[in-house]
Every structure is written in structure tokens, then in C-alpha cells.
C-alpha positions as CSV (number, residue, x, y, z in Angstrom):
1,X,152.2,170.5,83.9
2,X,153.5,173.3,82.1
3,X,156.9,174.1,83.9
4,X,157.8,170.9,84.1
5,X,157.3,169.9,80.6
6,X,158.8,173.2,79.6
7,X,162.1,172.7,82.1
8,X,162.9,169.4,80.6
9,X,162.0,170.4,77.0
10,X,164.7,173.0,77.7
11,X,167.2,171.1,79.3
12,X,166.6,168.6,75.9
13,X,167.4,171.1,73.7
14,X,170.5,172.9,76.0
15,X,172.2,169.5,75.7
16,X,171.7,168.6,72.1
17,X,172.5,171.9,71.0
18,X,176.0,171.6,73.2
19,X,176.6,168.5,71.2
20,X,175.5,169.2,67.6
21,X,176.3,173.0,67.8
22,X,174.2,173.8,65.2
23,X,176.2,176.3,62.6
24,X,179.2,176.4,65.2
25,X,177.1,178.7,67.0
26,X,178.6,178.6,71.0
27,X,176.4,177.0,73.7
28,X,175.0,179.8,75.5
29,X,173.2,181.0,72.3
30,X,170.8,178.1,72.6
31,X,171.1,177.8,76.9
32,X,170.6,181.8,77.7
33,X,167.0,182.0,75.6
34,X,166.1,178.0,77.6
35,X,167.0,179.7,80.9
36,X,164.9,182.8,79.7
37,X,162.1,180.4,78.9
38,X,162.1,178.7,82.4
39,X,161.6,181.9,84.3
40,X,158.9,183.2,82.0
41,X,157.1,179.9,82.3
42,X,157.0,180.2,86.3
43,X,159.5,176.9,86.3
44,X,162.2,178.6,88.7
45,X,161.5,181.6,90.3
46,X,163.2,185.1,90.1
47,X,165.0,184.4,93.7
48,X,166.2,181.4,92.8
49,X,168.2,182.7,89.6
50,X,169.6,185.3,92.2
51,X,170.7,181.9,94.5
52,X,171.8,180.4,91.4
53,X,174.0,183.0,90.0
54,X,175.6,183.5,93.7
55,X,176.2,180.0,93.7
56,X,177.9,179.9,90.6
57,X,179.3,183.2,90.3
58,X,182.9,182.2,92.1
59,X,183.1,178.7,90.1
60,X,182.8,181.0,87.3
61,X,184.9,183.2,88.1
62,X,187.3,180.9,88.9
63,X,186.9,179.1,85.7
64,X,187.8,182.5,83.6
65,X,191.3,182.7,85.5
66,X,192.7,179.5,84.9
67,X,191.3,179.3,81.1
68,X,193.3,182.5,80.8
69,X,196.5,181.1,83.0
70,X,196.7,178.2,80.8
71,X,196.2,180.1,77.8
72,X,198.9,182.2,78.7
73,X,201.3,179.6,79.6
74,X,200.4,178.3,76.3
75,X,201.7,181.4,75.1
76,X,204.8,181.0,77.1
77,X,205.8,177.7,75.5
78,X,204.7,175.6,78.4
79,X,203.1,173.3,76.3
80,X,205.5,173.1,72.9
81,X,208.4,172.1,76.0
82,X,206.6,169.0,77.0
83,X,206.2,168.0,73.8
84,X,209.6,168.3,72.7
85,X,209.8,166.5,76.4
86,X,207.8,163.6,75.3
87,X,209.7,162.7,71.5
88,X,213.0,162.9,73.5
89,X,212.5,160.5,76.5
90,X,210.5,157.7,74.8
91,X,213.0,157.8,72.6
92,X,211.2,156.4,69.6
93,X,209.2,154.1,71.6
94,X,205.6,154.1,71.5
95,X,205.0,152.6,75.1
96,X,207.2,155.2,76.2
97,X,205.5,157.7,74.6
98,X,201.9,156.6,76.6
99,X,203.3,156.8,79.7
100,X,204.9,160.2,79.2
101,X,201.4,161.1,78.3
102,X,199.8,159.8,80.7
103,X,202.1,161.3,83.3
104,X,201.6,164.7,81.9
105,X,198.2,164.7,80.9
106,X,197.5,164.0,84.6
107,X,199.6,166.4,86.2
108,X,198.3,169.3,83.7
109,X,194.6,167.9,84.2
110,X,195.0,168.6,87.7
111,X,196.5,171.6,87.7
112,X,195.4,173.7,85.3
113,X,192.2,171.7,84.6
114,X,191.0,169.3,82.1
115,X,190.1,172.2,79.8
116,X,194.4,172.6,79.6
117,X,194.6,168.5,78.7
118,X,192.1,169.0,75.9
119,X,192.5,172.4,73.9
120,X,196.4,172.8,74.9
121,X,197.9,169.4,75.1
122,X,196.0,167.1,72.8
123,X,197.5,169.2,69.6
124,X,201.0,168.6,71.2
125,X,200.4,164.9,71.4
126,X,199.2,164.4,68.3
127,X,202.3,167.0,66.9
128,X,204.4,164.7,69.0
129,X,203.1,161.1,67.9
130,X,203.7,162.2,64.2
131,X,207.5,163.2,64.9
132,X,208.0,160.0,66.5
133,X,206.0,157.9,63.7
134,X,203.7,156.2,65.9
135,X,200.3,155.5,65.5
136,X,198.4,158.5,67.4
137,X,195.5,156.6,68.6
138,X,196.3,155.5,72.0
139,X,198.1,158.7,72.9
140,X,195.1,160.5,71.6
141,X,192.9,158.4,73.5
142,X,194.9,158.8,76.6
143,X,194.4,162.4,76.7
144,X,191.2,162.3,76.0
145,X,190.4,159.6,79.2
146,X,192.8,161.8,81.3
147,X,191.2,165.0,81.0
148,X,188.0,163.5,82.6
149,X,189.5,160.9,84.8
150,X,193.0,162.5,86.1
151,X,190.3,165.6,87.1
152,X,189.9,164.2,90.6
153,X,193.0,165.5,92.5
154,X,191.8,168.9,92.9
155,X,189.1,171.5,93.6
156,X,190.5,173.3,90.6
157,X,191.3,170.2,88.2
158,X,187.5,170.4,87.0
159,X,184.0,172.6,86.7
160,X,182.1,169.9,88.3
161,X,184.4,169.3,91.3
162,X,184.4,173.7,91.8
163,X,180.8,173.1,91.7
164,X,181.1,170.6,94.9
165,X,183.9,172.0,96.2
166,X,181.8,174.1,98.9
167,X,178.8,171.3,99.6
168,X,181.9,169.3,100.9
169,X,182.6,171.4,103.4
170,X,186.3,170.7,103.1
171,X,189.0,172.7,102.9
172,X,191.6,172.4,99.9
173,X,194.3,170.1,101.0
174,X,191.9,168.2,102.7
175,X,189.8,167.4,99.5
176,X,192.9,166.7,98.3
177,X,194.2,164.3,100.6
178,X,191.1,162.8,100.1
179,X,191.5,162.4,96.4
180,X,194.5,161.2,96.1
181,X,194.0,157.7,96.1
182,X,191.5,157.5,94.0
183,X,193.4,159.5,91.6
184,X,196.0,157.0,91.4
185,X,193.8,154.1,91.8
186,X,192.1,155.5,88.8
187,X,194.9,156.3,86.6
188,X,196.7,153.1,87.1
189,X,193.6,151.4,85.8
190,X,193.4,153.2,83.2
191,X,197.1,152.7,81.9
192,X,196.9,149.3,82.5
193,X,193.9,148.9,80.1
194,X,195.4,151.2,77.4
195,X,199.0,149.1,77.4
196,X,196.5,146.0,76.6
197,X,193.9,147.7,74.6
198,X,196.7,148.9,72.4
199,X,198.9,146.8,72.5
200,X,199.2,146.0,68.2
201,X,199.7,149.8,67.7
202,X,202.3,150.5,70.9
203,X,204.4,147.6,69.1
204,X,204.2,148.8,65.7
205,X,208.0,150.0,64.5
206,X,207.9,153.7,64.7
207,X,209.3,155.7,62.4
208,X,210.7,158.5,63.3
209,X,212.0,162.0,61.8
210,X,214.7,163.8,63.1
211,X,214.6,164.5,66.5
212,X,213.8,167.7,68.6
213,X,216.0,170.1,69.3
214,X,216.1,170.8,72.7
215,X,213.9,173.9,73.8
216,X,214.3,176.1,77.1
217,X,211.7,175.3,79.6
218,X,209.5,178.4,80.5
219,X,210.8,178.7,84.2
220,X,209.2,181.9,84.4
221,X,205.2,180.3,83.9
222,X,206.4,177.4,85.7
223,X,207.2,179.2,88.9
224,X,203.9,181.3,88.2
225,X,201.6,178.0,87.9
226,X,203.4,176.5,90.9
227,X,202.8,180.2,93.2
228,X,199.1,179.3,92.2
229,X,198.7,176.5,92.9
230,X,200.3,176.8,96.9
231,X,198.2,179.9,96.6
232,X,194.9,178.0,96.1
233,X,195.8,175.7,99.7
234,X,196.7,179.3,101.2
235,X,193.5,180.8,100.1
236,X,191.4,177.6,101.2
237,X,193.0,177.8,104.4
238,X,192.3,181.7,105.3
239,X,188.5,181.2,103.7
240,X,189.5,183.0,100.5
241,X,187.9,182.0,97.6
242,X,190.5,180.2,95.4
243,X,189.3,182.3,92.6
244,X,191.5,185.1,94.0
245,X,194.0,183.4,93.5
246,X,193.6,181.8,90.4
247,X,193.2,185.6,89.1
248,X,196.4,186.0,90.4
249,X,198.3,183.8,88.8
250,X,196.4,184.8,85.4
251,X,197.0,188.7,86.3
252,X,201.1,187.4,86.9
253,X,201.3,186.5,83.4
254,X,199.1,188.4,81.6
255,X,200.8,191.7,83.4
256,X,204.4,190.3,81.7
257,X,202.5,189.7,78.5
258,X,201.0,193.2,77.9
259,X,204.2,194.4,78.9
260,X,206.2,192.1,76.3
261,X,203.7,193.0,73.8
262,X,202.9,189.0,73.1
263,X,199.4,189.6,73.8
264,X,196.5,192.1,73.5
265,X,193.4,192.6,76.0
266,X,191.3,191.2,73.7
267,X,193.4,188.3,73.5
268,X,193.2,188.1,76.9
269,X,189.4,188.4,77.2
270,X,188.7,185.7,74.3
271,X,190.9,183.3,76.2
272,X,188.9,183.6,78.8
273,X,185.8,182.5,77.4
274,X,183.1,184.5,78.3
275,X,180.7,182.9,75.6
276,X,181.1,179.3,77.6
277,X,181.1,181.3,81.2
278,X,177.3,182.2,80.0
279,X,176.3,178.9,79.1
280,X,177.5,177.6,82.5
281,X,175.4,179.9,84.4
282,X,172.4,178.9,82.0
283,X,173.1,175.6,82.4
284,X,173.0,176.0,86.1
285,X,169.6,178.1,86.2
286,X,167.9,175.5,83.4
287,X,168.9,172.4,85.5
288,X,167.7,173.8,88.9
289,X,164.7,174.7,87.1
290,X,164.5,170.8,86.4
291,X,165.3,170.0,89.8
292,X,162.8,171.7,91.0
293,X,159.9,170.1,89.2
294,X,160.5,166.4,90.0
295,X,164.1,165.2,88.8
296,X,165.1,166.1,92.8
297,X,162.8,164.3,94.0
298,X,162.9,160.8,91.7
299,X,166.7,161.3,92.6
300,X,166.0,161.4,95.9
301,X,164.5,157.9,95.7
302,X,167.6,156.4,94.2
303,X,170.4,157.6,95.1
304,X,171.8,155.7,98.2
305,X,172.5,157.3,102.0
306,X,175.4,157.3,103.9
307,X,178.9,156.5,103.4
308,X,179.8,152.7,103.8
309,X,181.7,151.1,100.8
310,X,178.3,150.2,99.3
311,X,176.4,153.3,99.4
312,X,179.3,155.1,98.1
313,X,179.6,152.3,95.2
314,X,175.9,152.7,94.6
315,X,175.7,156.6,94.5
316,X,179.6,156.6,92.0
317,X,177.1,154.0,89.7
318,X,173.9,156.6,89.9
319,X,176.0,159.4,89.1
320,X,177.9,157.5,86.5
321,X,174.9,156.6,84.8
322,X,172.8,160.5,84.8
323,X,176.5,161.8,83.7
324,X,175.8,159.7,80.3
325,X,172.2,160.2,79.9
326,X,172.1,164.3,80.7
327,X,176.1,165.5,80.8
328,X,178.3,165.8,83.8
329,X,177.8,169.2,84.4
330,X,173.8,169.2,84.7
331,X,174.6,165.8,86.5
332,X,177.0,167.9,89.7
333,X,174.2,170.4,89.8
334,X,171.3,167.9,90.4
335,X,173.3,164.9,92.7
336,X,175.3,167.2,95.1
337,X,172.4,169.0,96.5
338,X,171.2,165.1,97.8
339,X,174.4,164.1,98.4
340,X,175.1,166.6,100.1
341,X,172.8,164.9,103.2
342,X,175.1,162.2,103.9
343,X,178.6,164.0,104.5
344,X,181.5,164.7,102.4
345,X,182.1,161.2,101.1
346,X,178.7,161.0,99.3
347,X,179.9,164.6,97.7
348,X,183.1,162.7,96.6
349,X,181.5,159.9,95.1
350,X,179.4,162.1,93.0
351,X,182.4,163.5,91.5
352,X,183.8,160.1,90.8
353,X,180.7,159.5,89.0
354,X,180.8,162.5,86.9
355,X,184.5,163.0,86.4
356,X,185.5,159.1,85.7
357,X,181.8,158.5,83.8
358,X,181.9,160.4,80.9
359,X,184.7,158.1,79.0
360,X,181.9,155.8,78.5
361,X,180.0,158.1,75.8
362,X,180.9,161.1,73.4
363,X,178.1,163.4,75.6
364,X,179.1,162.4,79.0
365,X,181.4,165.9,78.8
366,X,181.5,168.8,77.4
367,X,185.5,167.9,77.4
368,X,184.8,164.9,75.1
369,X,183.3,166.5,72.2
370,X,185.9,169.0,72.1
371,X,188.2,166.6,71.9
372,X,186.8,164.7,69.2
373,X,186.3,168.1,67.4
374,X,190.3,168.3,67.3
375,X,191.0,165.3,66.5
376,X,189.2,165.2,63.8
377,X,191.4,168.5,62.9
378,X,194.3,166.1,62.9
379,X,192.8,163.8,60.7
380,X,192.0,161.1,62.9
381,X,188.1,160.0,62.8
382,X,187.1,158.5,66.1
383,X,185.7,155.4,65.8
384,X,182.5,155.1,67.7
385,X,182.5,151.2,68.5
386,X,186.2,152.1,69.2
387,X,185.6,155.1,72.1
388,X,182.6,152.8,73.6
389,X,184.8,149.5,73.7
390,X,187.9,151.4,75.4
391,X,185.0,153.2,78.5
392,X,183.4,149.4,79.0
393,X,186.8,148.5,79.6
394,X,188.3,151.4,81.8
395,X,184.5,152.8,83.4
396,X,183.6,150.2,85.4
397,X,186.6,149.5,86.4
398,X,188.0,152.7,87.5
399,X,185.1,153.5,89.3
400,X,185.1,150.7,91.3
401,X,188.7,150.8,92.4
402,X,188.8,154.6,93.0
403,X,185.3,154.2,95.0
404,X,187.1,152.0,97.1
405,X,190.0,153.8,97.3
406,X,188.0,156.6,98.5
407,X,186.3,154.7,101.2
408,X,189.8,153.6,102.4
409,X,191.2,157.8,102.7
410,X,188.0,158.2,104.5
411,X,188.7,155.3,106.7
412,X,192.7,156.6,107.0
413,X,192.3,160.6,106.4
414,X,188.6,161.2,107.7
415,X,186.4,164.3,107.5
């Protein structure tokens, strides 16, 4: 009873310290000594750290390119252009405003990942709200629900779906063709909830300050995020690792950085963040440690088989659910193993779970609490009853139209 007792102690105390962070200490000061406790306890097994860190290893990899890519396009003014972007085309309307959000914070979710939407564009919108005079909750609030739920387009777009990515067996424009209409389905739910939700502070008169000068859009990091981004369905398609060329694209611009003198290397290696790349590959080894001694196994008894509309409504809802109880990242690691069984279409539905899920509560993701950390930067306390009213609305609901959405592409794309 032991390594059981010990796993789960572990994984307890991984996850509560990744939400609490006591003293502001990063994550992988509490997950590195749980993973350490696992193997000396017998709980996982030397080789199957050494499976583990293969595994995991690319998806890391990967991970440290585009957190460095979008750091750097930071750098470039990417993200101070679409907010001077935004205040000029809603043109003092708040509605306006939310859709240019939303339209953004989707395309730069998908992209450049959800870790872009949160650290890089949620200052912006709340930056841009204030120049316009509008009340920043429902902008906020979008890119919050965005980063989690506008995640499903790509391979790239999220940590959970690089964790899939290879258990589908896909390749990258296939996933993607997959994805897409459930990416829309669930975006278009999602706005349509917001524009009612909101609708007292979208109607509120604005009141504006002067507004923005026009500013030069960084063709230069636009071309280089667009040369990635083909390269990742290049890559996919000669079975390269994508992470090549995500280190590409972050090598492009951090080569013309150094050179320009707007960076340093260890600027370079703090954007890559190597403190958080640790706590992944804990994460990884403390979970499978957990797997291993019975939560496979009681998962296996619940999560449904096959792929008809409502299996893959039952195994979106299982995953869903685990997301909000133990965090979407030890929930990937646990449900695509099982999932993995039943075809690529179970392996999708996971990943609507986890990615759509977490907007229901502050712990579903890891992308959640760092967003409430800034906002609470810019001044704006999150209301608890608020965030939980706004994922009973949009949860269940996107998940249910982007589940069948997906069961449609399978029916029209197949696998």
C-alpha cells in the first residue's frame, strides 16, 4: 500500500503547490523532490522514468522553442501592434472590442500557444480596454476562455494536445483538419455566451482617451511565425519532429536579436522557461507513477470505447470532469494512454475534455491561474462566483457542440 498512497500523496501536493505557490517558489521545486519520492518508494520504476523522459522529451523541447518565439516576437512589437489594432477598429465600441479579441486571441492561441494568449496578450487587452474606457471584464475574460478553448486547432496550440499529438497517430494537417470544426463550433459558443453574459458592461458608454497612433506592423516576426508554422505541416509530413522546427523559427529571431543587440542569451534562456520545462517532466514521471498503481485501471472502467457520437460525448464529459479534479495536464497523461485503444477520435475527445474543461474552475489549468495572477496585476480581482457562472454557461455547452462537430470531421475527413 505504500507506493500507492505515496504516488497520490505526491501528486496531492504537486498540484496544490502549482496552485498556491507557496513563497512564489516555481513548480518544479515542489514536483522534482515528489518525482524523486516515487522512484525511491518503488512507485515507478527506473525504466519507466527513462520511457517517461523519451516520451516527453520532444513535447518539451518543443515547448522551449515557441515560449522563446513568442517571447521574441514580443520583443518585436508583435503584440503592442495588435493592440493598437484592437483601440483602432472597435472604434470606441466595446462589442467591437470583444470580437477583435476574440478573433485574436484565437488565432495567437493557436499559433503560438495558449501560453502567448496568457502572459503576452492579456496585458495588451487590458492596456487596450483602458485606452478605450471600457469595462475590462469581458475582454479579460475572453482571453482567459480562449487560451484554453481556441487551443484545439493545432498540435502546437497546447502542452496537452503535444502530449497526444503522437498517440493519434495523425499527421499535422490531418489533426488539423480534424480540429477545425470543433474549433469553430467551440469559439462561436463561446462568443455568443459572452455578448449575453455581458451584455450591461459591452453597452456601457465608453470613454475613451486619445486614440493610438498608428504603429508599423513587425513584418519581419510575422513572416518568421508564418515560415513556422508551414514548417510544422512540412516537418509532420517528412516525420520530423515539429520541434525542429519550432527551434527554427525561435533560432530566426533570436539570431536577428543578438545581432541587433535587443536581447542577451540569458534573456533568451529565461524566456524559455526551463524552471516550468522541469516541472512538466515531474509532472509526467509523478502521474505515471499514479497510473501505475490503480488510477489506470479505475479509468479504464469508465471511460467509454469506441467512437460513435456517444462514446465520444461520454469520454469529452470524463475528461472534462478529471481536468477539474487533478489539472489538465496530469489529466492528458492518464486518459490518452486508454484512449488511445479506440482510434484517433477517442484521442481527440480527450483533448476536448482537457482543453475546453478547465474554464469551469481556477485549477483546471495551469493557464488559468496565471491568468488570474495578472489580472490581479491590473487591478482587477476575479470574482469567484463570477469565473464559475461564465464555465456553467460556456462548458457544457462547448463541449457538446465541438464533440459533435468532431464526430461530423470524422464522418467527412476520416482517419
Amino acid at each position: 500500500m505504500l507506493a500507492p498512497s505515496v504516488s497520490l500523496l505526491a501528486l496531492a501536493v504537486v498540484l496544490i503547490c502549482a496552485v498556491v505557490r507557496p513563497f512564489r517558489l516555481p513548480e518544479a521545486v515542489f514536483a522534482v523532490p515528489a518525482a524523486g519520492a516515487v522512484l525511491a518508494v518503488g512507485a515507478i520504476t527506473p525504466e519507466a522514468v527513462r520511457e517517461e523522459a523519451e516520451r516527453l522529451g520532444p513535447v518539451i523541447g518543443f515547448l522551449a522553442a515557441v515560449l522563446v518565439l513568442a517571447k521574441l516576437c514580443d520583443d518585436e512589437g508583435l503584440f503592442h501592434a495588435c493592440g493598437t489594432w484592437m483601440a483602432r477598429w472597435s472604434r470606441r465600441r466595446p462589442q467591437r472590442l470583444l470580437g477583435a479579441v476574440f478573433g485574436l486571441a484565437s488565432l495567437i492561441t493557436a499559433v503560438l500557444s495558449l501560453d502567448a494568449t496568457v502572459v503576452l496578450l492579456t496585458p495588451v487587452v487590458f492596456v487596450t480596454a483602458a485606452r478605450m474606457g471600457a469595462r475590462p471584464g469581458p475582454h479579460a475574460y475572453a482571453s482567459a476562455h480562449l487560451s484554453n478553448t481556441a487551443s484545439l486547432l493545432l498540435p502546437v496550440s497546447n502542452l496537452t494536445n503535444l502530449l497526444a499529438f503522437t498517440a493519434t497517430g495523425l499527421g499535422f494537417t490531418r489533426f488539423a483538419l480534424l480540429m477545425l470544426l470543433p474549433w469553430l463550433a467551440a469559439i462561436a459558443v463561446e462568443y455568443g455566451v459572452f455578448r449575453r453574459f455581458f451584455a450591461r458592461d459591452l453597452a456601457a458608454e465608453a470613454t475613451p482617451t486619445d486614440p493610438p497612433a498608428p504603429v508599423a506592423v513587425p513584418l519581419f516576426a510575422l513572416l518568421t511565425v508564418a515560415g513556422t508554422l508551414g514548417g510544422f505541416a512540412l516537418a509532420s509530413a517528412v516525420g520530423v519532429d515539429p520541434a525542429w522546427a519550432a527551434a527554427a523559427g525561435a533560432a530566426v529571431l533570436a539570431v536577428r536579436a543578438l545581432v541587433r543587440r535587443s536581447t542577451t542569451p540569458r534573456a533568451l534562456a529565461g524566456s524559455a522557461a526551463l524552471p516550468f520545462l522541469a516541472f512538466v517532466l515531474a509532472l509526467g514521471i509523478v502521474v505515471r507513477a499514479v497510473v501505475d498503481n490503480g488510477l489506470g485501471s479505475a479509468l479504464g472502467h469508465v471511460l467509454p470505447d469506441g467512437t460513435s457520437l456517444p462514446a465520444l460525448l461520454g469520454i469529452a464529459a470524463v475528461a472534462a470532469v478529471l481536468a477539474n479534479l487533478i489539472n489538465n495536464l496530469p489529466a492528458t497523461l492518464a486518459l490518452v494512454p486508454l484512449a488511445a485503444a479506440s482510434g484517433p477520435g477517442a484521442v481527440l475527445a480527450v483533448l476536448l475534455g482537457v482543453n475546453i474543461g478547465p474554464n469551469l474552475t481556477y485549477a483546471g489549468s495551469l493557464a488559468t491561474l496565471l491568468w488570474r495572477r495578472i489580472a490581479h496585476e491590473h487591478d482587477h480581482p476575479v470574482a469567484l462566483g463570477e469565473f464559475t457562472r461564465l464555465g456553467l454557461l460556456t462548458v457544457p455547452a462547448a463541449l457538446v457542440a465541438s464533440t459533435v462537430a468532431l464526430w461530423a470531421s470524422l464522418q467527412l475527413v476520416g482517419v
